[in-house]
C-alpha positions in Angstrom: 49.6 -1.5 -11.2 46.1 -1.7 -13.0 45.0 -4.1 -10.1 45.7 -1.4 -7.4 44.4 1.3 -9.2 41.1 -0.6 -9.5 41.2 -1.4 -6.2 42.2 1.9 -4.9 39.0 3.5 -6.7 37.1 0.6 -5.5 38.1 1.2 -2.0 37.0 5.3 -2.1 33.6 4.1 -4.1 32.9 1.6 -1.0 33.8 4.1 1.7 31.8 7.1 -0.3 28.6 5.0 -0.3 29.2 5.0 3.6 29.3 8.4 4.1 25.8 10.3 5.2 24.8 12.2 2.3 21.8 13.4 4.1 22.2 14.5 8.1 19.1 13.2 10.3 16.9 15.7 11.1 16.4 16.5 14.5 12.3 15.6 13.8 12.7 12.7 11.4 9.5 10.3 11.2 10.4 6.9 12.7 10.9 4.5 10.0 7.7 2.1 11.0 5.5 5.7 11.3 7.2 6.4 7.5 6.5 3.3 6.1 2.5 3.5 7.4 2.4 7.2 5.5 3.5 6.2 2.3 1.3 3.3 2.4 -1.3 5.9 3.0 -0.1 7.5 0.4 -0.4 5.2 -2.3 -3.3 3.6 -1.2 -5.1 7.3 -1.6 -3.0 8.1 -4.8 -4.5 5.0 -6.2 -8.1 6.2 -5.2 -7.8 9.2 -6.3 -6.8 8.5 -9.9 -9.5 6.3 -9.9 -12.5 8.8 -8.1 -11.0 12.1 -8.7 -14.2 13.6 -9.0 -15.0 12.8 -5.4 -11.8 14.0 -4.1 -12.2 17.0 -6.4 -16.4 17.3 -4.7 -15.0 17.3 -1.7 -12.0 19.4 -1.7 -9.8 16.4 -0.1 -5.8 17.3 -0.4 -4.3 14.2 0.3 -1.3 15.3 1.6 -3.3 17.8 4.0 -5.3 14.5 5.0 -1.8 12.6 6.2 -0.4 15.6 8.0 -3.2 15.7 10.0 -3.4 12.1 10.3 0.0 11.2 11.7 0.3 14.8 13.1 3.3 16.1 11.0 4.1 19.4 9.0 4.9 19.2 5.3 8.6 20.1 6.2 8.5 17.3 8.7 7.8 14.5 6.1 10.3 16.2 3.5 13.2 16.5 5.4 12.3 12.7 6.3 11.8 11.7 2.8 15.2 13.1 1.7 17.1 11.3 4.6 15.3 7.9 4.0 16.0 8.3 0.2 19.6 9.2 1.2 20.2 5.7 2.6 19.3 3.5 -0.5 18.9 0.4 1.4 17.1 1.8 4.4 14.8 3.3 1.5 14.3 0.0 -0.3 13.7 -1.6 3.3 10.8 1.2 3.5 9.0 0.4 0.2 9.4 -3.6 0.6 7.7 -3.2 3.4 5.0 -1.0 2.1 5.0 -3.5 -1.0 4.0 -6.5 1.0 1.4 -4.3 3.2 -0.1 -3.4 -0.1 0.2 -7.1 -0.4 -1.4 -7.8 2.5 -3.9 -5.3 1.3 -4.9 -7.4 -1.6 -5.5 -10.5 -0.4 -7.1 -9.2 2.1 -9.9 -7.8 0.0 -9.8 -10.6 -2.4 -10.6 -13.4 -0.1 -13.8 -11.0 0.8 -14.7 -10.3 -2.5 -14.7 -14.5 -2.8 -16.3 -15.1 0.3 -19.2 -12.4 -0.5 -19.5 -14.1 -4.2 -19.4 -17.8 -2.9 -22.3 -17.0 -0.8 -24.1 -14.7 -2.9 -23.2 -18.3 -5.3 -24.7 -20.7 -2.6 -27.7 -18.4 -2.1 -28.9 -18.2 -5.8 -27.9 -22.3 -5.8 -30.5 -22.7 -2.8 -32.9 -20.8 -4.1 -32.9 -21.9 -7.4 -33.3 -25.7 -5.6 -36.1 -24.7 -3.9 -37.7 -23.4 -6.9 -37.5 -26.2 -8.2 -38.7 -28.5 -5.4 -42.0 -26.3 -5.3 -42.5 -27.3 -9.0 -41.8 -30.5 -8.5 -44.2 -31.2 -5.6 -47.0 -29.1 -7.5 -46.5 -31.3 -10.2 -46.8 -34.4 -7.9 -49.9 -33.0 -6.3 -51.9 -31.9 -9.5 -53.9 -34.7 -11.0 
């Protein structure tokens, strides 16, 4: 009796999480074009917390900037959010994506910022070994 109560609720628990919660909008942001926006969105969040008096100088809204950007309407993007969020693994799907572009990101910029130091490195290295070459021929040449 227990075992088919159990699985009874387990059964309408299953078939409630497969029930749209959320109806697809009729303009709803593909899910690659979503993915892209919020990745634009934290990548300017970030930025912002960190320069806020240049987005404050400037006047920047950021989600002004993405409207614009990927030509969509704040209603657009809602309506879009909710129905994402209202499909948790299609939502998850979305944010490990934008997770490993932020990834991407990263790397990215810190195999620059080790290229730029290992030559910035190799120059001060050369330079300091021709220094001291030059002192070493002086000292060769004066008597």
């Amino acid at each position: 009796m227990k075992k088919g109560i159990l699985f009874f609720f387990g059964a309408c628990l299953f078939l409630a999480c497969g029930e749209k919660v959320v109806e697809q909008p009729e303009n709803l942001i593909p899910k690659d074009e979503m993915t892209h926006i919020l990745f634009d969105l934290s990548i300017l969040n970030t930025t912002q917390s960190s320069f806020s008096s240049v987005f404050d100088k400037t006047g920047i809204d950021i989600m002004e900037f993405l409207y614009e950007k990927y030509d969509i309407d704040s209603t657009q993007f809602a309506q879009s959010d909710l129905y994402y969020a209202s499909i948790p693994l299609e939502y998850q799907s979305i944010y490990e994506d934008v997770d490993a572009m932020i990834e991407k990101r990263k790397n990215a910029l810190e195999a620059a910022t080790k290229k730029r130091n290992d030559s910035i490195r190799d120059a001060q290295t050369h330079r300091r070994d021709s220094i001291q070459a030059l002192e070493k021929e002086k000292d060769s040449v004066t008597p």
